[in-house]
N, C-alpha and C positions, 0 to 999 in steps of 0.2 A: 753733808746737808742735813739739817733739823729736819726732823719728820712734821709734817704739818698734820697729820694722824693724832698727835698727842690733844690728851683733851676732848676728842669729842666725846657726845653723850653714848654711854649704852643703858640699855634699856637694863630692869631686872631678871631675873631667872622667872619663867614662867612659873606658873603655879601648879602643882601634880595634877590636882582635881581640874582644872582647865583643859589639861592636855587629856585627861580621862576621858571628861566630859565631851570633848570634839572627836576622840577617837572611835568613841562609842555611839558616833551618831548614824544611823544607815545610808550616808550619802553614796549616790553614784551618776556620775557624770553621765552618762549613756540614759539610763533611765530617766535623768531628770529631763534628759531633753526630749524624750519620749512623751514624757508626762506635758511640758509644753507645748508639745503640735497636738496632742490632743486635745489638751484646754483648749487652745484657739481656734481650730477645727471646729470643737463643740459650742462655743461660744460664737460661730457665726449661724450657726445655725440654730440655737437657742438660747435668749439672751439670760434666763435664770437658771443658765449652769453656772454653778458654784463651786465645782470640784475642786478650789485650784490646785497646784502642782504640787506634792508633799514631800519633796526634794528642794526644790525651792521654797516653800517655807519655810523648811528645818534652816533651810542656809542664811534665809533674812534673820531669823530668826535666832540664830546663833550667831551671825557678824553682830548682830544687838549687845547681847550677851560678853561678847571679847572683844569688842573693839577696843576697850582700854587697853590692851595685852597683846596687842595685833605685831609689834617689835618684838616684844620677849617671845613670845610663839616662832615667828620665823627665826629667830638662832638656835630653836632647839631642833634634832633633828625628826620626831616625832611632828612637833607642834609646827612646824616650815610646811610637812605635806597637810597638814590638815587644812593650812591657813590657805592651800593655793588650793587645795579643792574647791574651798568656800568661794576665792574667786573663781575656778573656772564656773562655777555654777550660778552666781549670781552674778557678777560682772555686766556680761555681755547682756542681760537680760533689763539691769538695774542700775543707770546713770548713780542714782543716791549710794548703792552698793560701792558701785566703786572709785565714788568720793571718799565716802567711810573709809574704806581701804586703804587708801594713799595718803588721806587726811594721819591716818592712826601713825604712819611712817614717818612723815614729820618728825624734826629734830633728830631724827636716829637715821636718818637716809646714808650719810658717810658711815658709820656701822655697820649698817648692814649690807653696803656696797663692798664693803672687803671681809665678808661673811660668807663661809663655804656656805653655810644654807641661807641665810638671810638674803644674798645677794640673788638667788634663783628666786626666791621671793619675791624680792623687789621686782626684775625683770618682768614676772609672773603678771604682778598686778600692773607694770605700765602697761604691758601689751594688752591684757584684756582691758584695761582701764577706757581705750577708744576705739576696743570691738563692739560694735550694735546688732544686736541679732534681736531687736524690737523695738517698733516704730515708736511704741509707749515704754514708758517704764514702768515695769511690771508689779512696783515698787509699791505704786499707788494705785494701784485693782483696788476694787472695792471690795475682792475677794479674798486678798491678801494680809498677811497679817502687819497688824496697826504699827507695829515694829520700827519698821524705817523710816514712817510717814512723817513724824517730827520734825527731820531733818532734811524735809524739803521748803521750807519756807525761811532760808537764809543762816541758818543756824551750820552749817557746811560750808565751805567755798565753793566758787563755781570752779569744772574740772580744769579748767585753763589756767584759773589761778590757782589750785593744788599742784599743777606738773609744773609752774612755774617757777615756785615756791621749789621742789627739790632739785631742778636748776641751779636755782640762786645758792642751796645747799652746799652742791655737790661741784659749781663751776670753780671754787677759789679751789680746789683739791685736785682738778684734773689733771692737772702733770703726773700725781703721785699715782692718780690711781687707772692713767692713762701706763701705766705699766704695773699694774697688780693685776692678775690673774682672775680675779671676780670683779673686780671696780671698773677693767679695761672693758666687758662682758655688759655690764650695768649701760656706761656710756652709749656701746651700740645699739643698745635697747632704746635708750633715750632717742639718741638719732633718729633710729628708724621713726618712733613716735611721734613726734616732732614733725618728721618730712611725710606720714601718710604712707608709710609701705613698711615693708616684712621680709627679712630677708626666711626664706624656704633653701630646703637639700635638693640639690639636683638628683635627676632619675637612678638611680641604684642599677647596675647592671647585676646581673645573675653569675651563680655561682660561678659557671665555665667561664668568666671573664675576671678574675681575682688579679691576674697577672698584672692586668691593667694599672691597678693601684699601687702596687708594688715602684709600677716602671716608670711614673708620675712621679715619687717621693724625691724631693731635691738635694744636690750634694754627696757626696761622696759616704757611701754605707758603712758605719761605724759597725764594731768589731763588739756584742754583744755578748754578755754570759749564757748559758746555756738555762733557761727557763723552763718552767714544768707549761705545757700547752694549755690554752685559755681556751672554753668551751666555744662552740664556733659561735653560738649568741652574744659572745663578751669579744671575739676576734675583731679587731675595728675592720683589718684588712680584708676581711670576707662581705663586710657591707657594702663596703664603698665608703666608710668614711677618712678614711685614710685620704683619700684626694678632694676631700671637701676643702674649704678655704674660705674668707668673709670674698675672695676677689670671682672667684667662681659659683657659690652660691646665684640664685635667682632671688631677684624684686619684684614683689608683686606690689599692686598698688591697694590699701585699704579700701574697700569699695563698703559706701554707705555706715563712714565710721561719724564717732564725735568730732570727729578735730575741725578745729579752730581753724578755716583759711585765711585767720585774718592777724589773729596772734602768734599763731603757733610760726608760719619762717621768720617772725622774729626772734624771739626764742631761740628757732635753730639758729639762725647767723649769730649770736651773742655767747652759744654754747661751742658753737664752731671758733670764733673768734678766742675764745677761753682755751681752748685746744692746740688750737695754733698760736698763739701767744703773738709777742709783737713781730712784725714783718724785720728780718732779719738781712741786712745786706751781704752776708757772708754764711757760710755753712756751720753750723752748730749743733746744738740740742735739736730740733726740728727733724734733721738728718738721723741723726742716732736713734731717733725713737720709731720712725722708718724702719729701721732695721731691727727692732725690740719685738718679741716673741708675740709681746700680747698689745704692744702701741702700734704693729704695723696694718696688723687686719682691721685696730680699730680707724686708722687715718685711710684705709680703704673704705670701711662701710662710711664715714664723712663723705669723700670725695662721692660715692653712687649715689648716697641719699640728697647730698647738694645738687646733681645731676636730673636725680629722679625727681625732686620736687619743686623742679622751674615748672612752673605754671606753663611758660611757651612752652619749653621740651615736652611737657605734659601733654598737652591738648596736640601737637603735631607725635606724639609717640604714639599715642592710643589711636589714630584715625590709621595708623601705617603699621602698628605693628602685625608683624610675620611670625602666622601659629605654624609651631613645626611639632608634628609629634615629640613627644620628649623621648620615645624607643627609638623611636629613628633616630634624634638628634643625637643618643646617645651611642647607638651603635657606629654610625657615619662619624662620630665626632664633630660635628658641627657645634661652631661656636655659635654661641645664640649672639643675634643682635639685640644692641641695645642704643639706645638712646644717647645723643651728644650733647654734652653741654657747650654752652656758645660762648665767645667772644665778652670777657667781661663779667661774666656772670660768678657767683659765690665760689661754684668746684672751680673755675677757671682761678679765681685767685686763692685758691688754696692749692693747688697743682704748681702755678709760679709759685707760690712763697716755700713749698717744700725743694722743687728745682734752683731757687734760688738764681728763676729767671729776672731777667733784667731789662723788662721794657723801652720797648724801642732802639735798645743793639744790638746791631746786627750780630757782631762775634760776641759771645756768651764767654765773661769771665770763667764763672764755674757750674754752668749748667752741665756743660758735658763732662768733667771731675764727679758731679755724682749722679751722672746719670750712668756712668763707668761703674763708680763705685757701687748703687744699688741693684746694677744688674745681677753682678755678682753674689749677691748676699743673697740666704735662702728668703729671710721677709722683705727685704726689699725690694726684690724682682717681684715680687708679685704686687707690692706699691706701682712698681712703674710700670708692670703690664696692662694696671687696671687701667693706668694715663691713658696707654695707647688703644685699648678700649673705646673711653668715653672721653676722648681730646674733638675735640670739632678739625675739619681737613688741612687747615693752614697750620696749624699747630702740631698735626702729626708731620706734616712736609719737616717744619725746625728740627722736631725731634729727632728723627732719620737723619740729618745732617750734621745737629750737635751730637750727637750721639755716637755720628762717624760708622751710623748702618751702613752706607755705600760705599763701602769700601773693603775690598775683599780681603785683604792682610786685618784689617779689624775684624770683618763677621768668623773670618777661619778663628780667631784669638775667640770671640765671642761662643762659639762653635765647639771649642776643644773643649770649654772649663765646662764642670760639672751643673753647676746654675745659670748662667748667661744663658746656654743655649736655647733656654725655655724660656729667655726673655725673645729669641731669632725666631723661633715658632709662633708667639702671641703676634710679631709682626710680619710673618707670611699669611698669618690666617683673619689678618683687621687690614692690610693693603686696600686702598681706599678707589685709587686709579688706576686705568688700564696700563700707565708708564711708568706709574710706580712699581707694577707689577712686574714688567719688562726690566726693568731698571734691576730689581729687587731679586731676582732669580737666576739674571746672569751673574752679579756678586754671587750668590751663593752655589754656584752650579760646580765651583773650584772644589768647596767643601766638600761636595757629593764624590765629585771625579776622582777627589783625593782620598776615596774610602776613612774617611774618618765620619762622617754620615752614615754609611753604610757597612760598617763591621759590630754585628750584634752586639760584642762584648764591650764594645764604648757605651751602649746604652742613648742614642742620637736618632736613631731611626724616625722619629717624630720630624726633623727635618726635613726628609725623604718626603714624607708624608704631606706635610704641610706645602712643602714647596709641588707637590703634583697637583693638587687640592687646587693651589693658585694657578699653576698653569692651566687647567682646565677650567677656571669659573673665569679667568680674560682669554683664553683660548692667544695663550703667548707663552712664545720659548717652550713646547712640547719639542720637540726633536731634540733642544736640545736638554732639556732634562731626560731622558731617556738616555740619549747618549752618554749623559755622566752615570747616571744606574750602570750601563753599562762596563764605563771606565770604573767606577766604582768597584764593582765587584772584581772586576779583572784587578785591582790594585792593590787586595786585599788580599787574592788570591796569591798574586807573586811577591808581598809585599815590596811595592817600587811606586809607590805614591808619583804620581805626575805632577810634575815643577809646576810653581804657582806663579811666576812673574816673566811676562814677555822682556826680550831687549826692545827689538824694534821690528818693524812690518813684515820683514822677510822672513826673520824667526818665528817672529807669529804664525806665518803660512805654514811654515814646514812644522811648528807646533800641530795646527789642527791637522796636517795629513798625515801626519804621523798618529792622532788623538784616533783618526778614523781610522789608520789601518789596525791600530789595536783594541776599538769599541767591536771591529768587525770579526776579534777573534774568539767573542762570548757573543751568543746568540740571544736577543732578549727574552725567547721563551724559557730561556735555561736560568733568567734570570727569577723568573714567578716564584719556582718552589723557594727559592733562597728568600725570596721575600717572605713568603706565607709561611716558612719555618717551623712544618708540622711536626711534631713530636708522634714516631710512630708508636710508643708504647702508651701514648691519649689516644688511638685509636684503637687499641685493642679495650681498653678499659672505657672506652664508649665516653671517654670525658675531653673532646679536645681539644689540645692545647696548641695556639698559633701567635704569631706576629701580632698582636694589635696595628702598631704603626705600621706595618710591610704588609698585612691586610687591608687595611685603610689605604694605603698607596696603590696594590693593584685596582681596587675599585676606582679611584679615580683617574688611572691611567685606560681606565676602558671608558672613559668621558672625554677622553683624546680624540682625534680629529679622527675618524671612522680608519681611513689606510696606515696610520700609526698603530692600529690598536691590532693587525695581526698577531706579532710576535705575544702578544698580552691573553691574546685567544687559545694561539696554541701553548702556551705555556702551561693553562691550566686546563685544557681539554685532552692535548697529549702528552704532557712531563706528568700530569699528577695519575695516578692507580684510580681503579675503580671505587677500591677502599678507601681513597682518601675523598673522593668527590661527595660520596655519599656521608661519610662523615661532615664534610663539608657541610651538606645538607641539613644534616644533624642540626647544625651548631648556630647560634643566633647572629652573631658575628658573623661567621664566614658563609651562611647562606646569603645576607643581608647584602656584603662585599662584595662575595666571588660570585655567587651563583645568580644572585638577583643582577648584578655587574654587567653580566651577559644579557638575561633575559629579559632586564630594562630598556634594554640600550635599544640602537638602533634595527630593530632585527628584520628587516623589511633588506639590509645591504647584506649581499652576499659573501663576505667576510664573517659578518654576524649569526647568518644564518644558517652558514654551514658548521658552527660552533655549534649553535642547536641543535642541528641534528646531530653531532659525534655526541654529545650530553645524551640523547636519548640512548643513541646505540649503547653507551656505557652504561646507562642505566637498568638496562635488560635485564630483567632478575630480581630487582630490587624496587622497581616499580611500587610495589604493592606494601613493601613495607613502611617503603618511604611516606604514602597515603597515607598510612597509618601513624604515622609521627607528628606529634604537636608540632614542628617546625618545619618539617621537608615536607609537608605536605603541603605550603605555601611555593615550593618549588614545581612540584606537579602539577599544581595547576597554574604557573607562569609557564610550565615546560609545554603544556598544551596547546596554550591561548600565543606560545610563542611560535610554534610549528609551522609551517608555510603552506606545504604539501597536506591535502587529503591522504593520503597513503599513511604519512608520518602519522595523523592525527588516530588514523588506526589501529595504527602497530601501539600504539599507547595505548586507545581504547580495549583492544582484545589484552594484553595484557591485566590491565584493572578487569574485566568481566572473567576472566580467569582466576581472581582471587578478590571475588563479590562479595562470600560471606563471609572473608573476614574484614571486610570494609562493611559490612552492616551491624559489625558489632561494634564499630566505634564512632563514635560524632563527626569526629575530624574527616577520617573514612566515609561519611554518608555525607558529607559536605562536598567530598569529590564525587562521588556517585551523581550531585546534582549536578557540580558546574560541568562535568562533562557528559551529562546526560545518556549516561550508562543504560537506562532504562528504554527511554528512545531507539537505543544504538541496536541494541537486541531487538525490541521489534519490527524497527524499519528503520533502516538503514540508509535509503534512500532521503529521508524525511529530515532526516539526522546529518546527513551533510549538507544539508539544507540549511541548518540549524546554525552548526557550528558554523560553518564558511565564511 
């Protein structure tokens, strides 16, 4: 295939003295914005302050100066960071700014789309291009310099008709640079701009949770050279960014930007329509670029921004949505809710035309050939995870059916291989109905019972987790997913995997009696530590290391129906050491799970509460340090307010008044001193179970 790349314009080599001249100018982003809330500040309250900003002048000031040069600058690698400083500093403040800016791109927009630096550029300037962070444009103060002012009286485009303009640029090229590495990068920028949102990183978990990233990476672990260590600032896996993704990332919504609600989703349907090319009645191109490194996240950020920028889904997503802290959401694993697109709508026919659905037949030629086929693939699965995401409910029912979810010899096949099963996980944890749910769990309970879920070294445990998750938020099939944990482990243990297919009614019975007399010969408490899989040399070294997914699994099997959740009690009150609870403590994770798990829950039922109390008993001795720890000291005081008994509430209290002064010399320490009213307790005592009671 001819490169359709050939021939376009590039810009010249910038000029030295240009690049000298911006390098050498005092700009700094932080300051300047300093310097504007003071101006404005000063200027409501005096109207002959004339300070203005001298961060922002320099910048109007010098986009004057280069905007002839505004292309050659961003491909050099000096002149790109000077040229996006200028935006981040004048943009947001200066509509005229950042017409100039876009304006200057023109004709070289395919250039610099497949430009290691040029294309961060470009990006740079759409996204501030329709940030406002001023009512006015700052452009034309009277205070400001005379600089930009020229070109606000037509001599510029308006910004709807500059961004439309590098559309029109950039749409005939999409195929090519819907798989270039900077140009696939460019396009999602556009999108996002277009549709009024941003894609942001999800929450970063902290150090002691590194594993996590690791255990998220799809496919089967290639066999690497031995490399000199990367500083942990340059380590992607120490971030978190390792399990970032365009399909997990968060959308926020541009609030009080420029865009055009009236031009701009045309625009986007014409550049979407560009992307997707003609509607295809057979699988082809469309499909392979699905599964292409850098065209799949970009047919993902398509498919959210189309989702996110229906007007209806709009106005019904903002009146409903569900804030969840982002620590909690991250440590729980919860998947955030998101918004569905409807029936008809833009993502809707870009979802068929990639499925290469076929309205209005019931049996799906080839929907379910690549909905098989993308499971499988590392960028495709995460194409069709986002479907089942943001599919409206009649549409996910199809899916589940062409896709041949309900069916247990499929999800085991789904189950085994290295990438599907992270497509069986996104649909335990988006399960819409409470009989989908029933439906959805007894299929996979096979998988469990057949320890291929549950044997650390397959790397599945995510299953486990997902599927408790769901049993617990329809409060369906607990018994028997417990039961499979059970058979699980047991099967793993002897390896003798338990047959997957009934003949007929009688063997089925003598199936489950025989399932029960051998779930009955592993105790579920015995099952906990194999879940939470504590590493005890991370407990000598104060760093530790556990199960993410078999963490996440015990916590919600303690949101199990109160007389289920014994064996889940004692598992971790009497199988785990003193040393390991307290660690537990420690740790952001497993306080969150195991220990808040308990002292969330029901604790008024005497299953629960006598859990509390063994927690305390074990706690004896350590009490005090635990106060004193940024994390376990959120445990002491759930362990207090959890307590039933006066008696208990004091065997606490004298403990802490036993090691006061070292709880005075810390915050977090003087924080317990209040909530449990240590002060009180010493002087009257009477007054003080008053108090607390």
């Amino acid at each position: 295939m001819t490169s359709s790349f050939a021939g376009y314009h590039r810009p010249r080599r910038p000029a030295v003295e240009t690049i000298s001249y911006l390098r050498g100018l005092p700009l700094n982003v932080d300051q300047s914005q300093q310097e504007i809330q003071t101006y404005r500040s000063m200027q409501k309250g005096n109207d002959a302050y004339d300070d203005f900003p001298q961060n922002l002048a320099a910048a109007f000031s010098a986009l004057e100066e280069v905007q002839g040069e505004i292309a050659s600058l961003a491909g050099d690698e000096y002149g790109s960071k000077s040229v996006e400083l200028l935006a981040q500093i004048a943009a947001p403040y200066s509509e005229i700014a950042a017409r100039c800016l876009l304006n200057a791109c023109l004709g070289y927009c395919l250039h610099l789309a497949t430009h290691r630096f040029g294309s961060h550029v470009l990006q740079s300037i759409l996204q501030l291009s329709v940030i406002s962070l001023s009512t006015n444009d700052m452009a034309m103060d009277e205070n400001a310099p005379p600089s930009l002012r020229e070109h606000a009286n037509g001599v510029l485009p308006s910004l709807c008709d500059v961004i439309q303009a590098v559309v029109e640029e950039l749409s005939p090229h999409s195929e090519e640079l819907a798989v270039h590495m900077c140009g696939s990068h460019v396009l999602r920028t556009l999108l996002c701009v277009l549709g009024g949102v941003q894609l942001v990183t999800s929450h970063r978990g902290s150090d002691n949770q590194q594993g996590e990233s690791s255990a998220l990476l799809r496919g089967k672990p290639k066999s690497k050279k031995k490399k000199k260590r990367k500083r942990q600032s340059e380590d992607a896996s120490s971030n978190g960014d390792a399990t970032h993704n365009a399909g997990t990332m968060s959308i926020t919504f541009l609030e009080g930007s420029r865009i055009d609600n009236v031009r701009f989703p045309v625009i986007l349907e014409s550049l979407s329509q560009a992307l997707l090319g003609e509607h295809q009645s057979e699988p082809g191109k469309l499909q392979q670029l699905a599964c292409h490194a850098s065209a799949g996240p970009l047919l993902i950020v398509l498919i959210r921004v189309l989702t996110y920028s229906d007007e209806t889904v709009q106005k019904d997503w903002k009146l409903n949505e569900d804030q969840i802290d982002a620590r909690e959401a991250f440590q729980l694993g919860i998947v955030k809710v998101e918004p569905r697109y409807k029936f008809g709508s833009l993502a809707d026919r870009a979802v068929r035309q990639i499925l290469c659905w076929q309205s209005g037949e019931t049996v799906q030629e080839f929907a379910g050939d690549i909905i098989y086929g993308l499971s499988g693939e590392i960028r495709g699965s995460h194409v069709l995870e986002t479907v089942f995401r943001l599919c409206y409910d009649d549409f996910y029912s199809e899916l589940l059916r062409c896709g041949d979810f309900l069916s247990s010899a499929s999800v085991q096949e789904y189950v085994q291989h290295d990438v599907s099963n992270f497509v069986v996980q996104t649909i335990l944890a988006t399960v819409r109905e409470k009989e989908q749910a029933e439906t959805i769990l007894k299929v996979i309970e096979k998988s469990i019972s057949s320890g291929v879920a549950i044997d650390p070294n397959r790397k599945r445990r995510g299953i486990i987790w997902r599927a408790a998750e769901l049993a617990a938020k329809y409060r369906v099939e607990q018994e028997s997913v417990i039961k499979a944990i059970r058979l699980g482990f047991l099967a793993i243990s002897n390896s003798s995997p338990v047959a997957e297919n009934d003949d007929d009614e009688a063997t089925a019975r003598k199936k489950r009696k025989k399932e029960r007399k051998k779930a009955s010969m592993i105790e579920l408490k015995e099952c906990v530590p194999l879940l939470l899989q504590i590493n005890e040399n991370s407990i000598k070294s104060e760093q530790l290391s556990m199960d993410v997914a078999g963490t996440r699994t015990v916590y919600h099997m303690l949101r199990f129906s109160p007389r289920l959740c014994e064996g889940v009690l004692d598992g971790i009150v009497q199988e785990l050491s003193t040393e390991e609870l307290v660690s537990i403590a420690k740790d952001g994770l497993g306080s969150r799970c195991v220990l808040d798990g308990i002292l969330d829950g029901p604790v008024q039922i005497p299953v629960f509460q006598k859990a509390v109390q063994e927690l305390r008993s074990k706690f004896v001795g350590r009490i005090v340090s635990m106060a004193n720890h940024r994390v376990a000291h959120h445990v002491v005081r759930k362990l207090f307010v959890a307590l039933s008994t006066m008696g208990e509430k004091e065997k606490l209290a004298d403990e802490l008044i036993r090691g006061k002064n070292l709880l005075l010399g810390n915050a977090v320490g003087r924080s317990i001193i209040e909530d449990v009213r240590l002060d009180l307790y010493e002087m009257d005592k009477k007054e003080w179970r008053r108090k607390v009671a």
